[in-house]
C-alpha positions in Angstrom: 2.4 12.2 -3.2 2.5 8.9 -4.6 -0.5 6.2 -5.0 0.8 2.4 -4.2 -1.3 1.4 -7.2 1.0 3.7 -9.3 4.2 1.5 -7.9 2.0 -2.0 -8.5 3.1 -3.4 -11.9 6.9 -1.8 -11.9 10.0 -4.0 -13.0 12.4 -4.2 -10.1 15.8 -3.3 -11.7 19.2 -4.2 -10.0 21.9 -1.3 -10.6 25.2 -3.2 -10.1 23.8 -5.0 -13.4 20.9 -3.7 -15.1 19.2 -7.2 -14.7 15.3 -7.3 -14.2 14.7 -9.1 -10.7 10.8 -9.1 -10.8 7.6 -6.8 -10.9 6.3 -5.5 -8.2 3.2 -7.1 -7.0 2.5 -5.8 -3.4 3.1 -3.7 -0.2 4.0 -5.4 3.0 2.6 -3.6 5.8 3.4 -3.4 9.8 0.9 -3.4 12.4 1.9 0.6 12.6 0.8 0.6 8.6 4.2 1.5 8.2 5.7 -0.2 4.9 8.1 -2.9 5.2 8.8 -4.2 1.8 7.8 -4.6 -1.2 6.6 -8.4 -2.4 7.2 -9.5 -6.2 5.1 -11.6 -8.9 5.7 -15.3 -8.9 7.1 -16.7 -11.7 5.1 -20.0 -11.7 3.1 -22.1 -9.1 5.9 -23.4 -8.0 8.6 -20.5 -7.4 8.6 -19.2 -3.6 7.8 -15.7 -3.2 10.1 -12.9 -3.1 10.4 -9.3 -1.6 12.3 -6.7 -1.1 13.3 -5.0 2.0 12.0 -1.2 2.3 15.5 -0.3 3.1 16.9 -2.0 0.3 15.1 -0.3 -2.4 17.2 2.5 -4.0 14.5 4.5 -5.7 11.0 4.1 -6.6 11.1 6.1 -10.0 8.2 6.6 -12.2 9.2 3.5 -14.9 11.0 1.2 -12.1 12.0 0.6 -8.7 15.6 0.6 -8.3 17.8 -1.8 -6.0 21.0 -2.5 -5.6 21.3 -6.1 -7.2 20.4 -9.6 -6.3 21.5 -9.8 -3.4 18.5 -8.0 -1.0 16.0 -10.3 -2.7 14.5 -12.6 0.4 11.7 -15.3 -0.1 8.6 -14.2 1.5 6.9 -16.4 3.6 3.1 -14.9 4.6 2.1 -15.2 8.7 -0.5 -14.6 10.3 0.7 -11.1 11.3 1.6 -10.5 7.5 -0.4 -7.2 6.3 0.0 -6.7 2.5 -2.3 -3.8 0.6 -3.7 -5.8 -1.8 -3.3 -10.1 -1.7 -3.0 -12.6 1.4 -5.1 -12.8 4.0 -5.1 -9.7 5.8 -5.4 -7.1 3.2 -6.1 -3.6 3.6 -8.1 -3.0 -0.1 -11.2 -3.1 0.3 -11.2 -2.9 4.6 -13.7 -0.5 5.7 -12.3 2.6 8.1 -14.4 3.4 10.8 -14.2 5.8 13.6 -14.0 4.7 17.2 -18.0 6.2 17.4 -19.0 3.8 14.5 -19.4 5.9 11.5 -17.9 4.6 8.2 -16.0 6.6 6.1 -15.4 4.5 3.2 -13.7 1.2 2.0 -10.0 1.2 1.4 -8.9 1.7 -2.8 -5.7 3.1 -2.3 -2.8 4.2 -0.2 -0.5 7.2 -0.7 2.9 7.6 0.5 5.1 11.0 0.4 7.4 12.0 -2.4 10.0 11.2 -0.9 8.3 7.2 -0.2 9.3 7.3 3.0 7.5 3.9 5.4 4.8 6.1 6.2 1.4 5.9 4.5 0.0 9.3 4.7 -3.3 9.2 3.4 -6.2 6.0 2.1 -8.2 6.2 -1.1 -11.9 5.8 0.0 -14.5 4.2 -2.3 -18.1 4.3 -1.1 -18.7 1.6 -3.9 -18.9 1.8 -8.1 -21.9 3.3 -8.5 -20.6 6.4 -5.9 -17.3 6.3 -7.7 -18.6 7.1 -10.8 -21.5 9.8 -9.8 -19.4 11.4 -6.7 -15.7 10.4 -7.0 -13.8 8.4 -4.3 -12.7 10.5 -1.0 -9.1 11.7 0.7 -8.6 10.8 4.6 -5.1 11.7 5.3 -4.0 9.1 7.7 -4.5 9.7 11.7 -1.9 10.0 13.9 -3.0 6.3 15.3 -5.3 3.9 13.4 -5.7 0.0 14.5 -6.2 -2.7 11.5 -8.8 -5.4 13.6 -10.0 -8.6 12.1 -13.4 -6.9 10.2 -12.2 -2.8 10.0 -9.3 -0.4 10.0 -10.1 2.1 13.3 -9.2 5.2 13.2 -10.2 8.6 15.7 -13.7 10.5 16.0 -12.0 13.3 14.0 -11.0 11.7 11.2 -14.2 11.8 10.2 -13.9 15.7 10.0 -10.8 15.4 7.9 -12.2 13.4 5.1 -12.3 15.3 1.6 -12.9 14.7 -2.0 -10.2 13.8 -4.1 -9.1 16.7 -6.5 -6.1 17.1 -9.1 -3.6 18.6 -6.1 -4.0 15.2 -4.2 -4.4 12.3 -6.6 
């Protein structure tokens, strides 16, 4: 598996040149939490954002993400609809999960993706705040078959509940 956060912070290299296009700064997120692209660091107040379509990226390796030049680099332009996992404003760090029933599992530190970094999300990060962190550790949900990202909270089923664990070496 693969933590987002580990991706954060990457150069964004184009093959057909070797030229550095950016640094990756953010995950753009559907409504399904499935990943759309990935958003890159301004270079000044007065650049427009860019990002790079999920499709376009060649490999995420463990020293850069790969593309194939230039060319798939689109200026990003935040809506209201725009989910991104860490800046804008409707982020998913930080978001509380909640069942349907009302019980809280955590806030949101982190998302994981497969090996493979497929769209999918399969898994959140859970932080029941600093002080829990550091005396209990963070917690595991592996992501429900349907969860809903509302104004306040990210829903997900009753069970999920039941399928919350504590992070260990085999997951993170």
């Amino acid at each position: 598996m693969r933590k987002a956060y580990d991706i954060l912070g990457l150069p964004v290299i184009g093959v057909s040149n070797g030229k550095r296009l950016g640094t990756a700064k953010d995950f753009w997120l559907d409504a399904e939490m499935q990943a759309q692209g990935v958003v890159l660091e301004t270079k000044n107040w007065f650049t427009a954002a860019r990002y790079i379509d999920w499709d376009d990226v060649v490999s995420f390796g463990e020293d850069a993400i790969t593309v194939h030049g230039d060319w798939v680099l689109r200026n990003w332009e935040e809506t209201p609809d725009s989910i991104c996992l860490v800046n804008g404003k409707r982020k998913l760090k930080g978001v509380p999960i909640m069942t349907v029933n009302g019980q809280q599992l955590g806030l949101v530190e982190d998302v994981y993706f497969s090996e493979n970094m497929d769209k999918t999300i399969i898994g959140y990060e859970l932080s029941d705040g600093f002080l829990s962190d550091v005396t209990e550790g963070r917690k595991w949900l592996p992501a429900p078959d349907k969860t809903t990202l509302g104004e306040d909270v990210l829903l997900v089923p009753v069970h999920a509940g039941q399928d919350l664990n504590e992070i260990t070496n085999e997951i993170g």
